[in-house]
Biopython code that builds the backbone (N, CA, C, O; Angstrom):
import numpy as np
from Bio.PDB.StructureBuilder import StructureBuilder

atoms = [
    (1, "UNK", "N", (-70.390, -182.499, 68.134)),
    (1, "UNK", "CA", (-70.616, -181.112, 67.793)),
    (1, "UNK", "C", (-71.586, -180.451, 68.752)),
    (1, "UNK", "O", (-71.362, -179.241, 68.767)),
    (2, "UNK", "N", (-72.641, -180.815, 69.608)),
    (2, "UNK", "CA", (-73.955, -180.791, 70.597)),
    (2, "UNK", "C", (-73.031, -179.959, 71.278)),
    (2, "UNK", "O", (-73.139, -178.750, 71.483)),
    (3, "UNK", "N", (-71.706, -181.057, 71.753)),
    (3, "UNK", "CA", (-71.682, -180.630, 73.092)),
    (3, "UNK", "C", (-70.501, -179.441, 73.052)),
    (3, "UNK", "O", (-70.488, -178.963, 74.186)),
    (4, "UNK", "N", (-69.661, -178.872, 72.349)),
    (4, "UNK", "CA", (-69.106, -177.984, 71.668)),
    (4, "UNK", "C", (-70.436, -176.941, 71.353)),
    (4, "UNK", "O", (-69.907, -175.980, 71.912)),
    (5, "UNK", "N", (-71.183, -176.626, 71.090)),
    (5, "UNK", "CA", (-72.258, -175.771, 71.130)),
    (5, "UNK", "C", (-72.979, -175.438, 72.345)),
    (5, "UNK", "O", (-73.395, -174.299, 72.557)),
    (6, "UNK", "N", (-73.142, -176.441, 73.175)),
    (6, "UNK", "CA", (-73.243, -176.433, 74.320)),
    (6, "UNK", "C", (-73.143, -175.698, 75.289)),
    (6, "UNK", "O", (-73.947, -175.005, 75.913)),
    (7, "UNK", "N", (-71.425, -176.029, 75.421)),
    (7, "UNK", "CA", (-70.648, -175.511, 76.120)),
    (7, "UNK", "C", (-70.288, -173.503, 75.583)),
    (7, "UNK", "O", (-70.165, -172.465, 76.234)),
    (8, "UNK", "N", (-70.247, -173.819, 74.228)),
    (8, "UNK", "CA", (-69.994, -172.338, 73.662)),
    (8, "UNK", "C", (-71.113, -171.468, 74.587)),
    (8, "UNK", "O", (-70.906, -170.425, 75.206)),
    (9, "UNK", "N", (-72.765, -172.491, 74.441)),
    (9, "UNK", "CA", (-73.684, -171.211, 74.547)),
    (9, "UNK", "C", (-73.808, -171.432, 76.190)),
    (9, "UNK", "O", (-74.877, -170.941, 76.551)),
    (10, "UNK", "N", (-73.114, -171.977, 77.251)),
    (10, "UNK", "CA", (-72.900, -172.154, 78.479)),
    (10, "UNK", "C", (-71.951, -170.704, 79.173)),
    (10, "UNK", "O", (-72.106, -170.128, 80.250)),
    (11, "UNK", "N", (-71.093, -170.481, 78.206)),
    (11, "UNK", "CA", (-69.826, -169.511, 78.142)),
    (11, "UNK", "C", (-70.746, -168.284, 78.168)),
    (11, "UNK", "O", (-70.993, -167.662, 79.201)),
    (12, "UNK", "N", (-71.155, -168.031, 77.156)),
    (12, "UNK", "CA", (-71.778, -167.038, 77.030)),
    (12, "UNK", "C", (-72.836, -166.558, 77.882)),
    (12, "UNK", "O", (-73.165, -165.385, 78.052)),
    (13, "UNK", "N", (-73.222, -167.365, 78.284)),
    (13, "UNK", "CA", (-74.789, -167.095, 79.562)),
    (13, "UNK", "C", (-74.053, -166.622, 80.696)),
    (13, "UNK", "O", (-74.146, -165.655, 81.452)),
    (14, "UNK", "N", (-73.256, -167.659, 80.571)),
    (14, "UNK", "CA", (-72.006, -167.270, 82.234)),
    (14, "UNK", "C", (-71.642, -166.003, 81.769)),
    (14, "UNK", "O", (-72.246, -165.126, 82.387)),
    (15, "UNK", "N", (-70.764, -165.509, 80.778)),
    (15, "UNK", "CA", (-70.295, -163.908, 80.777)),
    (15, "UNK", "C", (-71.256, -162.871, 80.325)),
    (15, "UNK", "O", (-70.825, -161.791, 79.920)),
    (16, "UNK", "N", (-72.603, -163.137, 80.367)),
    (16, "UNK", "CA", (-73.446, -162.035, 80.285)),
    (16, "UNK", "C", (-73.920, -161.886, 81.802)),
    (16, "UNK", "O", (-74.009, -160.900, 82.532)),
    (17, "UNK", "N", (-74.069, -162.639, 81.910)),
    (17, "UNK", "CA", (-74.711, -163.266, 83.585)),
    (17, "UNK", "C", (-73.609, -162.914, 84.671)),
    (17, "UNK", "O", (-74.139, -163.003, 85.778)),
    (18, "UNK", "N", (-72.508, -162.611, 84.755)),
    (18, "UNK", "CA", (-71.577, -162.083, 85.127)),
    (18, "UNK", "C", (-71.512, -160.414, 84.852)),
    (18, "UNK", "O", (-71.523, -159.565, 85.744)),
    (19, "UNK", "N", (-71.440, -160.143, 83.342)),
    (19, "UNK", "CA", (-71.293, -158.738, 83.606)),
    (19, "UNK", "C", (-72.806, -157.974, 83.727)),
    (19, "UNK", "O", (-72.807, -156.748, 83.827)),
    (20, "UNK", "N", (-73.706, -158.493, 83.721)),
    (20, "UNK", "CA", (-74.693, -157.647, 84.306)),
    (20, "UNK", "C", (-74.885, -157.686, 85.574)),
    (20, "UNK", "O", (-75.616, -156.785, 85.983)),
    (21, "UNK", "N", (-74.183, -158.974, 86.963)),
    (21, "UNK", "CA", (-73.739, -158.804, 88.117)),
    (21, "UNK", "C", (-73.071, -157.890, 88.646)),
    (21, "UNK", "O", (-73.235, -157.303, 89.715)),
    (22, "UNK", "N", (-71.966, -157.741, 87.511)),
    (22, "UNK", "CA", (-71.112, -156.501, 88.198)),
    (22, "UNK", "C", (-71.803, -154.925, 87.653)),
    (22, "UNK", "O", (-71.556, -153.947, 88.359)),
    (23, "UNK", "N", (-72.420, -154.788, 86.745)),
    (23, "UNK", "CA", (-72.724, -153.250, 86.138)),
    (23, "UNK", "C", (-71.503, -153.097, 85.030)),
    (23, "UNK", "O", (-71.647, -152.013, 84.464)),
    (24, "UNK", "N", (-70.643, -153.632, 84.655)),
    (24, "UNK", "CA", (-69.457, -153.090, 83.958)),
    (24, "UNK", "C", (-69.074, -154.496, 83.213)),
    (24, "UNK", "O", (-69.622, -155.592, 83.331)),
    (25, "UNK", "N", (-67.973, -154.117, 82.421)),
    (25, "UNK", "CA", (-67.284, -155.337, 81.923)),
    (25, "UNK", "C", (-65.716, -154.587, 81.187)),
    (25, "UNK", "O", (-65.441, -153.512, 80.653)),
    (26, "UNK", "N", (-65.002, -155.791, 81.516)),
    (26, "UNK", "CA", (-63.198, -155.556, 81.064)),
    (26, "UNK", "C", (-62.883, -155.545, 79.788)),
    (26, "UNK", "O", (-63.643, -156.394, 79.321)),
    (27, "UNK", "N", (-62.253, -155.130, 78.929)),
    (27, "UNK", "CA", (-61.832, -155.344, 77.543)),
    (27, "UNK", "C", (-61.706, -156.531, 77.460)),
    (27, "UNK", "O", (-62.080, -157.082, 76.425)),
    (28, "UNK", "N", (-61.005, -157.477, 78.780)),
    (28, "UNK", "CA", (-61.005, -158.827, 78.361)),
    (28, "UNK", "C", (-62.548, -159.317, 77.741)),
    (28, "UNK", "O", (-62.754, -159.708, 76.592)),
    (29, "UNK", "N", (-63.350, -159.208, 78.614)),
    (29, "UNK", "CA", (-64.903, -159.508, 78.187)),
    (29, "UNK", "C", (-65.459, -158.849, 77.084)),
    (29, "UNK", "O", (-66.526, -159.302, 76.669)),
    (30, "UNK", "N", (-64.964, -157.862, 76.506)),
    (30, "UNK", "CA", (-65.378, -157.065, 75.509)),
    (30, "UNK", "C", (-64.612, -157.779, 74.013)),
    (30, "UNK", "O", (-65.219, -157.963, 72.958)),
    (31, "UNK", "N", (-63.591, -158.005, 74.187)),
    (31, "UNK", "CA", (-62.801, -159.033, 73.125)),
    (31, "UNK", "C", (-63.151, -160.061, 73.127)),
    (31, "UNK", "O", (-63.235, -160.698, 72.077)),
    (32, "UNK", "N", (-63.469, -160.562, 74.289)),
    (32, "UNK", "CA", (-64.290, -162.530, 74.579)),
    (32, "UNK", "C", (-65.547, -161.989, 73.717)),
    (32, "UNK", "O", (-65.461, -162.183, 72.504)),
    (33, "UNK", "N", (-66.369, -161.524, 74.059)),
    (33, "UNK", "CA", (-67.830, -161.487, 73.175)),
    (33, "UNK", "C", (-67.564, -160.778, 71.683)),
    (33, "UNK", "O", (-68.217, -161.238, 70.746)),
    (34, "UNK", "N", (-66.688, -159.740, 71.433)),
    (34, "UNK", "CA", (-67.189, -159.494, 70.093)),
    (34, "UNK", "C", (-66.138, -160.643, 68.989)),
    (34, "UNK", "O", (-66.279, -160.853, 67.785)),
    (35, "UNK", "N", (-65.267, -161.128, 69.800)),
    (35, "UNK", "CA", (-64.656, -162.317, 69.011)),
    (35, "UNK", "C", (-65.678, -163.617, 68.637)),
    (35, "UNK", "O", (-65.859, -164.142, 67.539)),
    (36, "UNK", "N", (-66.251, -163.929, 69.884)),
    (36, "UNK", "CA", (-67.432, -164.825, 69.413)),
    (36, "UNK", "C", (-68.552, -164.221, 68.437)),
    (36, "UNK", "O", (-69.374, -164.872, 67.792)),
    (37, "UNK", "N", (-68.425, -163.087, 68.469)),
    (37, "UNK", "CA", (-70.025, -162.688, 67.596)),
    (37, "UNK", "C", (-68.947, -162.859, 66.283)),
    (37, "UNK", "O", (-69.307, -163.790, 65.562)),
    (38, "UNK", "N", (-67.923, -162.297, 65.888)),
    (38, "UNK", "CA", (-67.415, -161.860, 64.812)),
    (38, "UNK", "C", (-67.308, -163.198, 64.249)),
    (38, "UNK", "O", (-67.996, -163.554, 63.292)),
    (39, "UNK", "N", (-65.944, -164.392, 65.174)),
    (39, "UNK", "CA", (-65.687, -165.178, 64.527)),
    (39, "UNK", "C", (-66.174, -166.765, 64.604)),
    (39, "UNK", "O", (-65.577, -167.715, 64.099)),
    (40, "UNK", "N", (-67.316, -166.807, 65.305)),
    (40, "UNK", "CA", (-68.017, -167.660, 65.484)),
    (40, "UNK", "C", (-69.333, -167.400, 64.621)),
    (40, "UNK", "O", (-70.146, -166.506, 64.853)),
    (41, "UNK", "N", (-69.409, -168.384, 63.527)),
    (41, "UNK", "CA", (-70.456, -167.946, 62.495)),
    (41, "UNK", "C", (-71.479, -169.083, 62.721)),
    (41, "UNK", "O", (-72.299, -169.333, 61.837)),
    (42, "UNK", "N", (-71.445, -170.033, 64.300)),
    (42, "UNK", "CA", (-72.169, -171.001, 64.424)),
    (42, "UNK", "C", (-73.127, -170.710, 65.381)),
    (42, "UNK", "O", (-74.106, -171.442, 65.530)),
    (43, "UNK", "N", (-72.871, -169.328, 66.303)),
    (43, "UNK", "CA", (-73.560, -169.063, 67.443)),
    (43, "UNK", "C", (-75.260, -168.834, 66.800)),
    (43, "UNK", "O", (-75.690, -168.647, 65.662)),
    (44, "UNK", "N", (-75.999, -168.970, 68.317)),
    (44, "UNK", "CA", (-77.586, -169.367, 67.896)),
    (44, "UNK", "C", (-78.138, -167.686, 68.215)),
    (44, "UNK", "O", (-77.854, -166.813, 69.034)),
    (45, "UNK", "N", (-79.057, -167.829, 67.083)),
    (45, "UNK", "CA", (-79.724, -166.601, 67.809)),
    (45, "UNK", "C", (-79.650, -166.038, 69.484)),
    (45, "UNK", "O", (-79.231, -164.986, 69.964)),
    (46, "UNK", "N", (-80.260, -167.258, 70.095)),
    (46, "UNK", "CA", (-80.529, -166.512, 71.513)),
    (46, "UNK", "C", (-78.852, -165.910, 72.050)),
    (46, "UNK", "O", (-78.669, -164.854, 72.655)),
    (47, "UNK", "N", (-77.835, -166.835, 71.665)),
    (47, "UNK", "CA", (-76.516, -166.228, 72.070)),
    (47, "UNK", "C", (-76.022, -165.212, 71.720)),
    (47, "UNK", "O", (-75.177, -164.666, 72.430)),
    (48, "UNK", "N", (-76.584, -164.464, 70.024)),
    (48, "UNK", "CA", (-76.093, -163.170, 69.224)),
    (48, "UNK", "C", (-77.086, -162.173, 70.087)),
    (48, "UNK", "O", (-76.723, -161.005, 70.222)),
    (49, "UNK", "N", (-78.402, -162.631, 70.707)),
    (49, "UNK", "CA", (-79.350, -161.330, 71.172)),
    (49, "UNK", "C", (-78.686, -161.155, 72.800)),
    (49, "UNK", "O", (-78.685, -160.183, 73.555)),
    (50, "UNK", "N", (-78.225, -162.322, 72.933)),
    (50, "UNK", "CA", (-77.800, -162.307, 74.589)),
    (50, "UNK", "C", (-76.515, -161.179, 74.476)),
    (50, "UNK", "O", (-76.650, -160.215, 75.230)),
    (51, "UNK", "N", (-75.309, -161.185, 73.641)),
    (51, "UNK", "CA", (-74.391, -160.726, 73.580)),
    (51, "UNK", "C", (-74.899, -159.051, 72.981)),
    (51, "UNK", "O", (-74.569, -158.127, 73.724)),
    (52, "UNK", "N", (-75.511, -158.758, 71.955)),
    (52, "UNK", "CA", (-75.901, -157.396, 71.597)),
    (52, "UNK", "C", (-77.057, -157.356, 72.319)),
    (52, "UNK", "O", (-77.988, -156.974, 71.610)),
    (53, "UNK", "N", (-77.402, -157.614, 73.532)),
    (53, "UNK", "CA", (-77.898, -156.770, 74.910)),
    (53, "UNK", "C", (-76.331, -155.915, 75.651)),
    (53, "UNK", "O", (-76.031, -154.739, 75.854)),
    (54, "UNK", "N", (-75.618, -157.283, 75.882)),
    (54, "UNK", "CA", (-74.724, -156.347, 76.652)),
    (54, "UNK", "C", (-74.139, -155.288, 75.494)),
    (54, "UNK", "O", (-74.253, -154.145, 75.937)),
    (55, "UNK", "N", (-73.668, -155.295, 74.424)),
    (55, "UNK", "CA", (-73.423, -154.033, 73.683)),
    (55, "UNK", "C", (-74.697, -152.966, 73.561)),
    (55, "UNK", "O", (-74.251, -151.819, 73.526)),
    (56, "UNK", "N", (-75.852, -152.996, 73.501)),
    (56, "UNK", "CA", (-76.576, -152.264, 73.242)),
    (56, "UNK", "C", (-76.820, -151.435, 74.817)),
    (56, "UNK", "O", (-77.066, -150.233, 74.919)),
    (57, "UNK", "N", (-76.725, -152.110, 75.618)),
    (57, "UNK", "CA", (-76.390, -151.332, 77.425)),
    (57, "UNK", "C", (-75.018, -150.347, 77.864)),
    (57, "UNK", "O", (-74.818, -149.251, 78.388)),
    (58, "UNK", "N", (-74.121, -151.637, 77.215)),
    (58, "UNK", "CA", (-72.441, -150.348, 76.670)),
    (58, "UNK", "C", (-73.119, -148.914, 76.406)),
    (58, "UNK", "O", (-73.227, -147.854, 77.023)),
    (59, "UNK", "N", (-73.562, -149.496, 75.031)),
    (59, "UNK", "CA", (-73.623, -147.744, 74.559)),
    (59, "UNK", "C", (-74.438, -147.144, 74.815)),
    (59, "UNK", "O", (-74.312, -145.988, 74.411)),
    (60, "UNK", "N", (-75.572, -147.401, 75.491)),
    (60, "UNK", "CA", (-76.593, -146.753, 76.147)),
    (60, "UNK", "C", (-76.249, -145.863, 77.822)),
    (60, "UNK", "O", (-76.796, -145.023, 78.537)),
    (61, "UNK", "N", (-74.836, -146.812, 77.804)),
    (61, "UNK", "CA", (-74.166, -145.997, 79.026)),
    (61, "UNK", "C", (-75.219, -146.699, 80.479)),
    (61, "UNK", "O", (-75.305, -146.177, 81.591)),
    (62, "UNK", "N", (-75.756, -147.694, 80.124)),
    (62, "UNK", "CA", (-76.060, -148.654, 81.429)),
    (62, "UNK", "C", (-75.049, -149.703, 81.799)),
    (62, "UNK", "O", (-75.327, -150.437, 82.748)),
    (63, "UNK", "N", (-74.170, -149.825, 81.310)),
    (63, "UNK", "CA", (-72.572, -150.570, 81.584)),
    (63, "UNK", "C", (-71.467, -149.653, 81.351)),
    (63, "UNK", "O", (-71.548, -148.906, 80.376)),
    (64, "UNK", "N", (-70.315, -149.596, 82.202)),
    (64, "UNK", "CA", (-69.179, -149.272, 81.915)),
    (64, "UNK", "C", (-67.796, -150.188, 81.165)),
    (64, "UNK", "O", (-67.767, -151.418, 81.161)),
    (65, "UNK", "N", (-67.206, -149.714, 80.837)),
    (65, "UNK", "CA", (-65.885, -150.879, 80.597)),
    (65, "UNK", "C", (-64.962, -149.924, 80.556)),
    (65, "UNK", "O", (-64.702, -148.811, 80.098)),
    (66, "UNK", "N", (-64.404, -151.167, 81.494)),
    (66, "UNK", "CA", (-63.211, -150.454, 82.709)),
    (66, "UNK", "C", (-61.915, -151.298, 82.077)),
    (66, "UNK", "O", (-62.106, -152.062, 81.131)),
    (67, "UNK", "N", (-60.931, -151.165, 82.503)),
    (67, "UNK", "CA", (-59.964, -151.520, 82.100)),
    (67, "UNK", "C", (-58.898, -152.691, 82.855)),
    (67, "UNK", "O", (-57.843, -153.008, 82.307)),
]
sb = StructureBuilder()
sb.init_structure("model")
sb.init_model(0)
sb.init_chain("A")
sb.init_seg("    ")
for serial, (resi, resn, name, xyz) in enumerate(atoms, 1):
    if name == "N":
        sb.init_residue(resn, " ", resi, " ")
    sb.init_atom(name, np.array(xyz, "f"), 0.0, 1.0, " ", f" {name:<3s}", serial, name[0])
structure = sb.get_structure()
């Protein structure tokens, strides 16, 4: 189970860490993260604050999402 958590919160560092590289993020990435927040009821704090940064930058209009 470690390493299944692991890897989940590996994913996630990589696609925050990615779209704050680019300034923007794809619906693909926008469905990848709010699927994990929604249907992943195992994620750790630091992974739910990591992911509602990049939403809270969305709507603050410091990220775009492009298509």
């Amino acid at each position: 189970m470690q390493m299944v958590s692991g890897r989940r919160n590996s994913t996630v560092q990589q696609l925050v860490e990615q779209i704050a590289r680019q300034g923007h993020l794809t619906r693909r990435d926008y469905l990848q993260l709010t699927t994990l927040l929604l249907a992943t009821h195992k994620l750790g704090l630091e992974e739910r604050v990591q992911i509602n940064r990049v939403f809270d930058s969305l709507q603050a209009g410091r990220l775009k999402l492009i298509d």
